[in-house]
N, CA and C of each residue as an Amber inpcrd file, in Angstrom:
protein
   621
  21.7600000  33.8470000 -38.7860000  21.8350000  32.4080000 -39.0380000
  21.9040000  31.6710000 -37.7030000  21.0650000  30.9510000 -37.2700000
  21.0150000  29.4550000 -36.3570000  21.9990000  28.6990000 -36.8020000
  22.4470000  28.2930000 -35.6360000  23.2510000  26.9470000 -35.3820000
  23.1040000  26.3870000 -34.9060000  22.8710000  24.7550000 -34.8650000
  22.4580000  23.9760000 -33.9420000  24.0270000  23.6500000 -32.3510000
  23.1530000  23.8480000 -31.6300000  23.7720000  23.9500000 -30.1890000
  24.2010000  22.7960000 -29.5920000  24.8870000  22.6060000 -28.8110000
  24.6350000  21.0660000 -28.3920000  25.7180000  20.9160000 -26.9870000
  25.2340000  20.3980000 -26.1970000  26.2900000  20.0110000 -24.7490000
  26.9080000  18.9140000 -25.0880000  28.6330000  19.3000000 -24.4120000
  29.2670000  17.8440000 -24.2120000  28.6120000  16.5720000 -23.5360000
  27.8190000  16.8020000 -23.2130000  27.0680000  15.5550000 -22.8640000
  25.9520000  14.7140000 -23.7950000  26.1100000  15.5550000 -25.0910000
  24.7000000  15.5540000 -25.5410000  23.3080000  15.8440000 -26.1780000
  23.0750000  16.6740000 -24.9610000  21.9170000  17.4860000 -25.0820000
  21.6880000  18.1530000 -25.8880000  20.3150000  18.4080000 -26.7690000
  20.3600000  19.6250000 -27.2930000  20.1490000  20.7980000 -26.8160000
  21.1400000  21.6750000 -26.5460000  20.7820000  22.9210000 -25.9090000
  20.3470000  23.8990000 -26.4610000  19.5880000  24.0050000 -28.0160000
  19.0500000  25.0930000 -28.6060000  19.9960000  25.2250000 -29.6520000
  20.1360000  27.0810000 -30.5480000  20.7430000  26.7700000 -31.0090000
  21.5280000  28.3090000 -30.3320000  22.4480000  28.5970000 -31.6780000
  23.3000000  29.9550000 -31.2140000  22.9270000  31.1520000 -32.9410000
  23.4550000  32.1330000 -32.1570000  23.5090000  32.8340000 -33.7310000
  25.0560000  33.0290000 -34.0580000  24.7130000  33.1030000 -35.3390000
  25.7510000  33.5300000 -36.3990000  25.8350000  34.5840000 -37.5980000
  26.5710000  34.9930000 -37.7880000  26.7920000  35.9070000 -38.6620000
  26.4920000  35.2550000 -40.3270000  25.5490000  35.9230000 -40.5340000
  25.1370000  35.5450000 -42.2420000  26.1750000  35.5890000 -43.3420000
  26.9470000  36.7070000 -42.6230000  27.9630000  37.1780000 -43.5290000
  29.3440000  35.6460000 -43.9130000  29.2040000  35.3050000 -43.0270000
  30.0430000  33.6140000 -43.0150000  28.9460000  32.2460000 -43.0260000
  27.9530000  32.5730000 -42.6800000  27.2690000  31.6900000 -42.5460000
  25.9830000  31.6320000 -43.2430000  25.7810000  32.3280000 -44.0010000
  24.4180000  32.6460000 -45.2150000  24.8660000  32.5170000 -46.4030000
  26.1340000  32.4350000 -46.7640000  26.1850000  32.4370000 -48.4150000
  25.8710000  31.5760000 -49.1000000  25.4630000  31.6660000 -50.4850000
  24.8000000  30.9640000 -51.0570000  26.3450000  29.7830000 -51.2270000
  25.8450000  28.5390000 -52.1310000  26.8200000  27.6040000 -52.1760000
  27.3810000  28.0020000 -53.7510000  28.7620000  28.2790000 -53.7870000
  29.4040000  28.1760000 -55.5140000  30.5770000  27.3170000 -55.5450000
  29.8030000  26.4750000 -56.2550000  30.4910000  25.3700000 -56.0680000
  31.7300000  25.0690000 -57.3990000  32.0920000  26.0420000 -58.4000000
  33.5050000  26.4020000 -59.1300000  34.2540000  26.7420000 -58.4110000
  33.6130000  28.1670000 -57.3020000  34.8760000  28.4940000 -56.5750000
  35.2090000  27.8830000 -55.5640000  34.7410000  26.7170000 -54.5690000
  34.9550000  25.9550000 -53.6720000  36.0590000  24.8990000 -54.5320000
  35.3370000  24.2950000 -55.3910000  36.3750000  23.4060000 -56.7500000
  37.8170000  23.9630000 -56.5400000  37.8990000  25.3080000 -57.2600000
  39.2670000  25.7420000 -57.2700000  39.6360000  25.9460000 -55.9990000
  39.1960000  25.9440000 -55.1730000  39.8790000  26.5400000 -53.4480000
  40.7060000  25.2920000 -53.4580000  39.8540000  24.1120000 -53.5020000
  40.3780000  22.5470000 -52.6760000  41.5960000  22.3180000 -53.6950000
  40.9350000  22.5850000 -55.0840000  42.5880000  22.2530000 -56.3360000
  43.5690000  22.8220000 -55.5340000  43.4480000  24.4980000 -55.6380000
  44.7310000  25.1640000 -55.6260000  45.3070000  24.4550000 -54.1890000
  44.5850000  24.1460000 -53.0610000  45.4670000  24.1110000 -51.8820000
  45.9800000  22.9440000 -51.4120000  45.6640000  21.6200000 -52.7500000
  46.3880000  20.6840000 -52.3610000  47.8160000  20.4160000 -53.3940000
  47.2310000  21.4850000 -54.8870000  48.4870000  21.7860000 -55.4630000
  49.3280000  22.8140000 -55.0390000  49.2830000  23.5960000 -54.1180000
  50.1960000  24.3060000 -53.5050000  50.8430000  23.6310000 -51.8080000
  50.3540000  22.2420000 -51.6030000  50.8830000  21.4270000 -50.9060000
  51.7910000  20.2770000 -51.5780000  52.1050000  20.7890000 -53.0400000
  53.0400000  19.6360000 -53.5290000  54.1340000  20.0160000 -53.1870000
  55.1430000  18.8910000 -53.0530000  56.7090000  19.1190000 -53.0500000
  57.6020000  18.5520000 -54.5390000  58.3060000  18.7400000 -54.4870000
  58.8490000  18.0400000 -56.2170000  59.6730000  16.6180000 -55.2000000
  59.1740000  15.9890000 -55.2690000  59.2410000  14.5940000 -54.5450000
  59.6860000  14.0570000 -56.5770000  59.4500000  13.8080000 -57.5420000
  59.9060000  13.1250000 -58.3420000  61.0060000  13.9430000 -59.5530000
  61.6150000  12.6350000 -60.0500000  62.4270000  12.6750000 -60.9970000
  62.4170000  11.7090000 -61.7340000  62.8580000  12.3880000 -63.0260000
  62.8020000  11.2760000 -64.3870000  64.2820000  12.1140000 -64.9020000
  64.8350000  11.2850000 -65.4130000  66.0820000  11.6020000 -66.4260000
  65.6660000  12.2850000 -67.8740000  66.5870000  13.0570000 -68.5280000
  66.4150000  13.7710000 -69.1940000  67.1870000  13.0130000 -70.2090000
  67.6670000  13.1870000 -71.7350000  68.3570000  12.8570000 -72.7020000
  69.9290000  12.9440000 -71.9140000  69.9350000  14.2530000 -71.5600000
  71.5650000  14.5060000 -70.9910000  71.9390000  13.7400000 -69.7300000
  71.0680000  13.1170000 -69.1510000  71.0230000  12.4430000 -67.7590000
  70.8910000  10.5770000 -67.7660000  70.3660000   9.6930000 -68.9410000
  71.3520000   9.0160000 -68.7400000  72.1990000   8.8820000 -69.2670000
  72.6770000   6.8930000 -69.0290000  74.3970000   6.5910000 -69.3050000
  74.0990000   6.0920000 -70.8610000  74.9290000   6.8280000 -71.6720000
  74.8800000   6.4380000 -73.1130000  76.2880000   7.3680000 -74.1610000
  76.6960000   6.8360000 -74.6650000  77.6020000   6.9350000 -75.7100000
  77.5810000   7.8210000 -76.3890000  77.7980000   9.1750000 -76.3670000
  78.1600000  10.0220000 -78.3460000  77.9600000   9.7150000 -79.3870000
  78.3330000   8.1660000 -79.2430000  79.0290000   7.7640000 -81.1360000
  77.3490000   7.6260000 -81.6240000  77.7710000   7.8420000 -82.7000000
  76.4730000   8.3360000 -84.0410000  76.5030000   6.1910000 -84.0080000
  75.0650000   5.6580000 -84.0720000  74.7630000   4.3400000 -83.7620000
  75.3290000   3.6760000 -85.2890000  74.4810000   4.3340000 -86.6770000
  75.0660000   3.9190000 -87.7820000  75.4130000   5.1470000 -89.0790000
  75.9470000   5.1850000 -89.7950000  75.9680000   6.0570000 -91.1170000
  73.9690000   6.7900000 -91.0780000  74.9310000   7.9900000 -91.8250000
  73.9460000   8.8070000 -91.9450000  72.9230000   7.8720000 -93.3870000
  73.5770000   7.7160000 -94.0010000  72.6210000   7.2740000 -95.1960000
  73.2290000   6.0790000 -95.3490000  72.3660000   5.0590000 -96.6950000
  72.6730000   4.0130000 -96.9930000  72.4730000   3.2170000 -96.2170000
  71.9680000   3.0090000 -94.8320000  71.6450000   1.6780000 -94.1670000
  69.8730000   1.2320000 -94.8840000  68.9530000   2.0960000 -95.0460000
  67.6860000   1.9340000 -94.9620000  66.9220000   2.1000000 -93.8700000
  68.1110000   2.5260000 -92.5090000  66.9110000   2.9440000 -91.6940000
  67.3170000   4.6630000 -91.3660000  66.0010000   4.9410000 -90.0980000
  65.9360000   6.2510000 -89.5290000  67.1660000   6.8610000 -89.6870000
  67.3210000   8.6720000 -89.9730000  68.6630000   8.7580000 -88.8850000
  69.0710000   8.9240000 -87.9150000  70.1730000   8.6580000 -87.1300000
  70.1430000   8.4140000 -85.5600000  71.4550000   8.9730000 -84.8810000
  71.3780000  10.1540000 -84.4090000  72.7320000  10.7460000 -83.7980000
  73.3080000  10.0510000 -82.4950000  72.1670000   9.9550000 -81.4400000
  72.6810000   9.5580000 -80.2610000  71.7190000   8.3100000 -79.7930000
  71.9240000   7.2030000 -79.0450000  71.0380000   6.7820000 -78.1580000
  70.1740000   6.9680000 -77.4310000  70.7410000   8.2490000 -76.6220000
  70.2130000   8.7030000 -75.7800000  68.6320000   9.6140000 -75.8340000
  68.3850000   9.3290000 -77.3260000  67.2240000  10.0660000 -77.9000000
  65.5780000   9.6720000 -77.3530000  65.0210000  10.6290000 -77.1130000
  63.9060000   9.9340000 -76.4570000  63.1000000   9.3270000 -76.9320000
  63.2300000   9.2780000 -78.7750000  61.8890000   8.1080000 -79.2950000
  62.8430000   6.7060000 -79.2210000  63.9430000   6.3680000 -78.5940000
  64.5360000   5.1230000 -78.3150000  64.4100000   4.8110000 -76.8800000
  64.8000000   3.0710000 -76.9470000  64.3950000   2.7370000 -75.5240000
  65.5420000   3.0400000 -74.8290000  65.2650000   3.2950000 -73.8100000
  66.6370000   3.7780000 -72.4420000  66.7860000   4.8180000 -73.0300000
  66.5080000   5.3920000 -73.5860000  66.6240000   7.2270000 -73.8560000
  65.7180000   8.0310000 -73.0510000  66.4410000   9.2720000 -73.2290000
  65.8300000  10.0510000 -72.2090000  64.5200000  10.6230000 -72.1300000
  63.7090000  11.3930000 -71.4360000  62.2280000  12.0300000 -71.2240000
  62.5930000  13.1220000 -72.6430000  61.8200000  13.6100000 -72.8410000
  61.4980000  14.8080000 -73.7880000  61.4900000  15.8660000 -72.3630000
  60.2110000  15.9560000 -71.7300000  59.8140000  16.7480000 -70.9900000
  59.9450000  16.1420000 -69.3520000  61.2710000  15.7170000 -68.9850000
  60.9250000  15.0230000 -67.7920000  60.9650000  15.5960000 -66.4240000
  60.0120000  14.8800000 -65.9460000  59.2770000  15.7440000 -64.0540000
  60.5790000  15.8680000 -63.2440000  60.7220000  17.4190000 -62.7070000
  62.2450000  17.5890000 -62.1720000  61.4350000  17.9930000 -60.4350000
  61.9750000  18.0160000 -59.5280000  61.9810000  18.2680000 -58.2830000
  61.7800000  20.1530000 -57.9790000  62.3830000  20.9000000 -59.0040000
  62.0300000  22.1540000 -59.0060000  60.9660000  22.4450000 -59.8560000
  59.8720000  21.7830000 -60.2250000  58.4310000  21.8950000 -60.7200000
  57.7240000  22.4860000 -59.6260000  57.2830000  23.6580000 -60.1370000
  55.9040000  24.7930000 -59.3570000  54.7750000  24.2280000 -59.5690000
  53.9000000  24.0290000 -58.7570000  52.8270000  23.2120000 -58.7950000
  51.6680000  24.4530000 -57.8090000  52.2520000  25.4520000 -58.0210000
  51.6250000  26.3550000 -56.9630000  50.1040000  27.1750000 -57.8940000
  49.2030000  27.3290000 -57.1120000  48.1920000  28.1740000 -57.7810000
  47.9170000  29.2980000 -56.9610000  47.7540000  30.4910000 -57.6370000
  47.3020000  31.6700000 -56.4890000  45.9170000  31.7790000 -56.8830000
  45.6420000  31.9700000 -55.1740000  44.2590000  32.5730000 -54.8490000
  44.3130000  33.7570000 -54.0690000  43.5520000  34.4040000 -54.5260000
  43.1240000  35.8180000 -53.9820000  42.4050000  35.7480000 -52.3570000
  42.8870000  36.5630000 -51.4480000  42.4340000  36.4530000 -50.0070000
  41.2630000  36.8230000 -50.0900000  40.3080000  37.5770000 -51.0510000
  38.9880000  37.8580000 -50.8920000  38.2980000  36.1180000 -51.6370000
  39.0270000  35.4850000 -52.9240000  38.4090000  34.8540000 -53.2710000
  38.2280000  33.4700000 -52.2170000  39.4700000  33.5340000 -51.2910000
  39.9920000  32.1810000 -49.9500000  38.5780000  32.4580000 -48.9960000
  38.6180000  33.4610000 -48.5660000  37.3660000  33.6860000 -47.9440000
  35.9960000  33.6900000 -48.3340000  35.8300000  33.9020000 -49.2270000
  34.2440000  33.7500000 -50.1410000  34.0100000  32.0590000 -50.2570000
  35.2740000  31.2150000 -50.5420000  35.3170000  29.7630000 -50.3520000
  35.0370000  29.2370000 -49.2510000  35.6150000  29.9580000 -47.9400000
  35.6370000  28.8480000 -46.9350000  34.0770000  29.5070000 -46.4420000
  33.8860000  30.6640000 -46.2160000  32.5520000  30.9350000 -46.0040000
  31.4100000  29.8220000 -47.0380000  31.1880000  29.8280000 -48.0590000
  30.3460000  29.1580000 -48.7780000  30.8300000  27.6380000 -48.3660000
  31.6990000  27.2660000 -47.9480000  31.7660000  25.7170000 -47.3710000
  31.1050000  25.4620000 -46.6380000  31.0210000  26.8700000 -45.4990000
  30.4710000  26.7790000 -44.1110000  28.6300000  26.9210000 -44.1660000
  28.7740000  27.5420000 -45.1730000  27.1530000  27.7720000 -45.3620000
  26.2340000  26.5790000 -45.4280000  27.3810000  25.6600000 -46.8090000
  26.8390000  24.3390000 -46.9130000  26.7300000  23.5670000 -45.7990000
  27.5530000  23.7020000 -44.9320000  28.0210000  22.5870000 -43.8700000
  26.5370000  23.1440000 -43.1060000  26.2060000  24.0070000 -42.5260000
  25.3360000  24.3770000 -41.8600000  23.8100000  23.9110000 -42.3460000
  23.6950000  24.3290000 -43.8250000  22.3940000  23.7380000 -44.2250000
  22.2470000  22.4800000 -44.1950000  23.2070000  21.7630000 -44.5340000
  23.1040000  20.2510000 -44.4860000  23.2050000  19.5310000 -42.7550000
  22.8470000  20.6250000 -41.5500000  23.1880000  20.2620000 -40.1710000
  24.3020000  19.3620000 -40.4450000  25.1600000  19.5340000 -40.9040000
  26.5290000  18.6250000 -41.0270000  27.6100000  19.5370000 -39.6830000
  27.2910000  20.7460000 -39.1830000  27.8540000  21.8090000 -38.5890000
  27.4480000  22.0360000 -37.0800000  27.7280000  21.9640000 -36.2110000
  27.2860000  22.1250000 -34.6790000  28.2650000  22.5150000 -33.6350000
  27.5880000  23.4720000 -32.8150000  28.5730000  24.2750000 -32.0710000
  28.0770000  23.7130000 -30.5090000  29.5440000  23.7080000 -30.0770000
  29.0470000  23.3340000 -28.6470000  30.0530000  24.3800000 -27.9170000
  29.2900000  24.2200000 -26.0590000  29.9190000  25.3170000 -25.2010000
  31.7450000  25.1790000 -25.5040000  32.6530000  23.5980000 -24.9230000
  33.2430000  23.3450000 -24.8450000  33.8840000  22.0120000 -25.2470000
  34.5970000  21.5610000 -25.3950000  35.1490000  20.2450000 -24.9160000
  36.3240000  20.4260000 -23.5840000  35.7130000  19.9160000 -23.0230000
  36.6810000  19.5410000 -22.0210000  37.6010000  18.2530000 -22.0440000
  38.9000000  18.0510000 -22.1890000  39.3120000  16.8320000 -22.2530000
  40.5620000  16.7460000 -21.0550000  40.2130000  16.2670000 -19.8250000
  40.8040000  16.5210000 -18.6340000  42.3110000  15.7840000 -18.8110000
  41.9750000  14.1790000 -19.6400000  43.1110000  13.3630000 -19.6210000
  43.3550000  12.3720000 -21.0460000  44.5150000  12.4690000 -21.0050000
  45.0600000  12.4830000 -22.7570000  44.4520000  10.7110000 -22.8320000
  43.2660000  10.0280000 -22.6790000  43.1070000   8.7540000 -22.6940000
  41.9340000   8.7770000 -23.9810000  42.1620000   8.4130000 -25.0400000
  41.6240000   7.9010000 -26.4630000  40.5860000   7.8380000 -26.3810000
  40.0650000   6.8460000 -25.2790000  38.6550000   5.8960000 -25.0780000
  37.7280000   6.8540000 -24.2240000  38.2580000   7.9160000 -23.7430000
  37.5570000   9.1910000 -23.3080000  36.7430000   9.7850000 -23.9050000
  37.6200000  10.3140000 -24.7410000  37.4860000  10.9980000 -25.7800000
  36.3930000  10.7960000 -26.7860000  36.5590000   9.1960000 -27.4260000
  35.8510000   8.8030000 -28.1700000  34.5820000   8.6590000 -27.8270000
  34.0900000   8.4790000 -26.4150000  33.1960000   8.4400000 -25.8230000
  32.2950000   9.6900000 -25.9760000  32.9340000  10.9850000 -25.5970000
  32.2700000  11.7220000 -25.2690000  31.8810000  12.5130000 -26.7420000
  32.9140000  12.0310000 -27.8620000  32.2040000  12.3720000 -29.1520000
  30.9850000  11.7140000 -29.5250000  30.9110000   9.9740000 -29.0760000
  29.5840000   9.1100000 -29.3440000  28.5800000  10.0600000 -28.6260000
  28.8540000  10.0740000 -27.6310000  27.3730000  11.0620000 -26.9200000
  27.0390000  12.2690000 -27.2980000  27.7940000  12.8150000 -28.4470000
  27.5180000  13.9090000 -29.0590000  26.7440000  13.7080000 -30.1920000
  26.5810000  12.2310000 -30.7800000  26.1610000  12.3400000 -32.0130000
  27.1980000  11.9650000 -32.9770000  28.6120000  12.0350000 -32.6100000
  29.3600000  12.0570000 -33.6330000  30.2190000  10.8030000 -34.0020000
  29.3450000   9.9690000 -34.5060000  29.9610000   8.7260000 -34.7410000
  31.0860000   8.4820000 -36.1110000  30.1690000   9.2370000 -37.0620000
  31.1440000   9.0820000 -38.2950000  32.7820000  10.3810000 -38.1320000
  33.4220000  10.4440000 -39.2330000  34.2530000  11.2060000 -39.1680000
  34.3260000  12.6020000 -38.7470000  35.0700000  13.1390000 -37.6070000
  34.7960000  14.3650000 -37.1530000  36.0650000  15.1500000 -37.2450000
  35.5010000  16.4070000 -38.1150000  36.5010000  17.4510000 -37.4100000
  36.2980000  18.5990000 -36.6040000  37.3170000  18.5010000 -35.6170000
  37.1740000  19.4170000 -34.2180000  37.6300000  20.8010000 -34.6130000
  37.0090000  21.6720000 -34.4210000  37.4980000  22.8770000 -34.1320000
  37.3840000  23.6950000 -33.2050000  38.8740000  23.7100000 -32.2790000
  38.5000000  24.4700000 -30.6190000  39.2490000  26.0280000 -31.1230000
  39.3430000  26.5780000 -30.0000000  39.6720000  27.7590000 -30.1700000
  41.1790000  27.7570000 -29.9800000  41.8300000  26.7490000 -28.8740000
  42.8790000  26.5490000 -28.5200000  43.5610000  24.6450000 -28.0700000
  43.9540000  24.5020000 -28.6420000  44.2040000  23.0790000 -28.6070000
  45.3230000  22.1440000 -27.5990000  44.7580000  21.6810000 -27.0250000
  45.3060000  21.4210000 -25.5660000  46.1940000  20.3020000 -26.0530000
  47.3350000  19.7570000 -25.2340000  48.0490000  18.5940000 -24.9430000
  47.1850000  17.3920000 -25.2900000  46.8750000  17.6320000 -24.1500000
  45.0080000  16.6370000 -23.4660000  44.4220000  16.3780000 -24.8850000
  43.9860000  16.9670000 -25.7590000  43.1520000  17.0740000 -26.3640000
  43.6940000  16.2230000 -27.6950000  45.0380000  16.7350000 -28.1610000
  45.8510000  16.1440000 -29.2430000  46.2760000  14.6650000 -29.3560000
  46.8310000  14.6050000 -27.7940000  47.1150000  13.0750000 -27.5360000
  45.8690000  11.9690000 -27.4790000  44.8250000  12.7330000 -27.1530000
  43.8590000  11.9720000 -26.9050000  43.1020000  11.5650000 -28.1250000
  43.0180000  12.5390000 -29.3600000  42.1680000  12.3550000 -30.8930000
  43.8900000  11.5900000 -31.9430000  44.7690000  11.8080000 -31.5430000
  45.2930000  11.2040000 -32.1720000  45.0850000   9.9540000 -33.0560000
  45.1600000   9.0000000 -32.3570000  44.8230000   7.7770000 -32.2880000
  43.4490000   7.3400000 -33.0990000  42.7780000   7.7660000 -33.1540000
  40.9790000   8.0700000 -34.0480000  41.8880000   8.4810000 -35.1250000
  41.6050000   7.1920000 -36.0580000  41.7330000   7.0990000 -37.7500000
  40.6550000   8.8440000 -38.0780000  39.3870000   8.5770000 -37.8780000
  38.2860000   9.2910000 -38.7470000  38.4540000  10.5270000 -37.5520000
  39.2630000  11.1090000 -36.8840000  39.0490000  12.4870000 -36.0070000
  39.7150000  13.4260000 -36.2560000  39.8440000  14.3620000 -36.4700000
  41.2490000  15.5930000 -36.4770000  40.8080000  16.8940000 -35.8240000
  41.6800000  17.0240000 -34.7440000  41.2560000  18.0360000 -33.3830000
  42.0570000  19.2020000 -34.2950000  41.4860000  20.6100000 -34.6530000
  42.6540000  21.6330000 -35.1380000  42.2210000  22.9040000 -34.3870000
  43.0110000  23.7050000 -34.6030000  42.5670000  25.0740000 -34.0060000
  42.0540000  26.1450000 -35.1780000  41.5590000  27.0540000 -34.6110000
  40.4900000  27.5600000 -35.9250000  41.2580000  28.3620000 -36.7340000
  42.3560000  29.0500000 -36.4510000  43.3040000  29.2990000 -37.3960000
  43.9330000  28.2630000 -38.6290000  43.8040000  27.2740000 -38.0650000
  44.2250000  26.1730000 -38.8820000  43.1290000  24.8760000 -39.7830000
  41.9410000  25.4690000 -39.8740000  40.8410000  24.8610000 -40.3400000
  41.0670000  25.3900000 -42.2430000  41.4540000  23.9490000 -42.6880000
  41.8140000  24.5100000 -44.2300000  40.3810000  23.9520000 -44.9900000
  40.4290000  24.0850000 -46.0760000  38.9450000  23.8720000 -46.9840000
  39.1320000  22.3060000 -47.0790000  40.0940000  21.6660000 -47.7040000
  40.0850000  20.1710000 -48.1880000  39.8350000  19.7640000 -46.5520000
  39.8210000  19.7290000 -45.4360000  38.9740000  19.3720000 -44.3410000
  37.7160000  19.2750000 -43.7860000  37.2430000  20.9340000 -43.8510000
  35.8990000  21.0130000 -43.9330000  34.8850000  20.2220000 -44.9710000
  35.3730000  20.2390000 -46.4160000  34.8670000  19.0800000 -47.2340000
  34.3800000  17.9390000 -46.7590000  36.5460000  17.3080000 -46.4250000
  36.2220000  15.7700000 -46.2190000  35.8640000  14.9950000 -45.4030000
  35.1660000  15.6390000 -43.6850000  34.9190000  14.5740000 -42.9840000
  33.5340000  15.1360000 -43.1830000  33.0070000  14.4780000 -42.3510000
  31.0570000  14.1790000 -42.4790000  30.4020000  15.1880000 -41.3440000
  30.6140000  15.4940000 -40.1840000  30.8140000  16.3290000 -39.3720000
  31.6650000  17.2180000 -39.0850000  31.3500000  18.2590000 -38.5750000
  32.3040000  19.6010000 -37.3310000  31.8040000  19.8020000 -36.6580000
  32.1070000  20.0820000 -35.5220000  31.8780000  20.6350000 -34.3770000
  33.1580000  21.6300000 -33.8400000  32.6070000  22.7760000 -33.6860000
  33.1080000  24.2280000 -33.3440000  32.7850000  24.3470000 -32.2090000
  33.4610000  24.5940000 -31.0410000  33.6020000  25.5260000 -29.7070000
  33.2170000  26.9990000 -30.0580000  32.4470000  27.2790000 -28.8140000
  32.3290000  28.8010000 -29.1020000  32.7440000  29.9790000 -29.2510000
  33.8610000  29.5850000 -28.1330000  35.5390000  30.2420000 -28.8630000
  35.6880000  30.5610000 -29.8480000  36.0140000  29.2000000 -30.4850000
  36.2240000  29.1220000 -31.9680000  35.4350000  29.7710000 -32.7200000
  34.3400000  29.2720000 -32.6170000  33.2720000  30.0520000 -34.1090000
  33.5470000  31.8630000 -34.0180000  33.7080000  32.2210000 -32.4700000
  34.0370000  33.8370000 -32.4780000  35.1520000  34.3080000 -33.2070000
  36.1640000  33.5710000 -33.1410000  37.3290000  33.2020000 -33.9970000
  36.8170000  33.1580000 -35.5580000  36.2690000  32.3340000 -35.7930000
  36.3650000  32.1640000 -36.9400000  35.6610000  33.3030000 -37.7520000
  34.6480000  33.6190000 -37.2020000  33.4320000  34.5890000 -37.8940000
  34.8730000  35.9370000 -37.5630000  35.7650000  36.5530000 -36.7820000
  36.4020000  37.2930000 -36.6440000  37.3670000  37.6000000 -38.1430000
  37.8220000  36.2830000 -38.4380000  39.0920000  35.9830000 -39.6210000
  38.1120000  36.4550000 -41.3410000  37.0150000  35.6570000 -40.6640000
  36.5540000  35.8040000 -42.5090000  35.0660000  36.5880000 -42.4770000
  35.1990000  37.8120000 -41.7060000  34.0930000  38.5830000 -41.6510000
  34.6350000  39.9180000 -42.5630000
């Protein structure tokens, strides 16, 4: 598999090869589906709560007689087909929200991401980035002369000071290291660009 090549300056410098085995697969796009589900539902925290019947403030006493009024019967307030009564089923903070995926099926995903990314030249490898000094407007620069105007994600092999401080700041940029390149990323920006480092890296992890 070809990759399109490219200098920090620019240029097109040809392309590089790649391993088919990460970079040829066909696109399946159920199991990419479930990759991005499971790994942003296994990024939930139990951040909410709702009260339960036993949880709120309400009274024991039986509201009226069991019979002879003409209406429902009604033990407590606190019942959940009444108002200010409690959830039936309510969202607690120890809710599992986790999905497992299989390490052969994680890899068959991010490979077929990469495949796509490549056919669609959405994917380009360059020698380096060099980013000498942590200044924003550097930075941003030397991504415009790459081509990369819309949203980019970086993937170096090793991620510098320099480099972090400097993409910070860029709403649409995220500098990561290739260990740390998750699927809901590769998806969501419009570009990547991989160091050569990196891609050795990467083709290493999911070969």
């Amino acid at each position: 598999m070809q990759l399109k090549l490219v200098s920090p300056t620019g240029s097109d410098s040809g392309t590089v090869e790649a391993a088919d085995t990460v970079f040829g697969r066909d696109y399946n796009e159920s199991l990419i589906h479930q990759l991005v589900v499971s790994y942003q539902a296994n990024g939930r925290s139990g951040t909410r709560k709702q009260k339960s019947r036993g949880d709120v403030h309400h009274s024991t006493k039986k509201p009226w007689r069991q019979k002879g009024t003409g209406r429902a019967r009604a033990g407590m307030t606190s019942s959940p087909i009444w108002r200010g009564g409690g959830r039936a089923f309510p969202a607690s903070p120890k809710d599992n929200f986790k999905q497992k995926i299989n390490r052969k099926m994680y890899r068959a995903g991010v490979c077929s991401i990469l495949s796509q990314l490549a056919r669609e030249e959405r994917l380009v490898v360059t020698d380096s980035l060099n980013v000498t000094t942590p200044k924003t407007k550097e930075f941003a620069s030397q991504l415009k002369a790459m081509g990369l105007d819309h949203s980019v994600l970086v993937i170096t092999d090793e991620l510098s000071e320099n480099m972090h401080l400097a993409s910070r700041n860029l709403p649409t940029v995220l500098c990561v290291e290739a260990k740390d390149a998750d699927p809901v990323a590769l998806v969501r920006f419009d570009k990547i660009v991989i160091t050569k480092p990196a891609l050795e890296k990467v083709q290493e992890m999911l070969a």
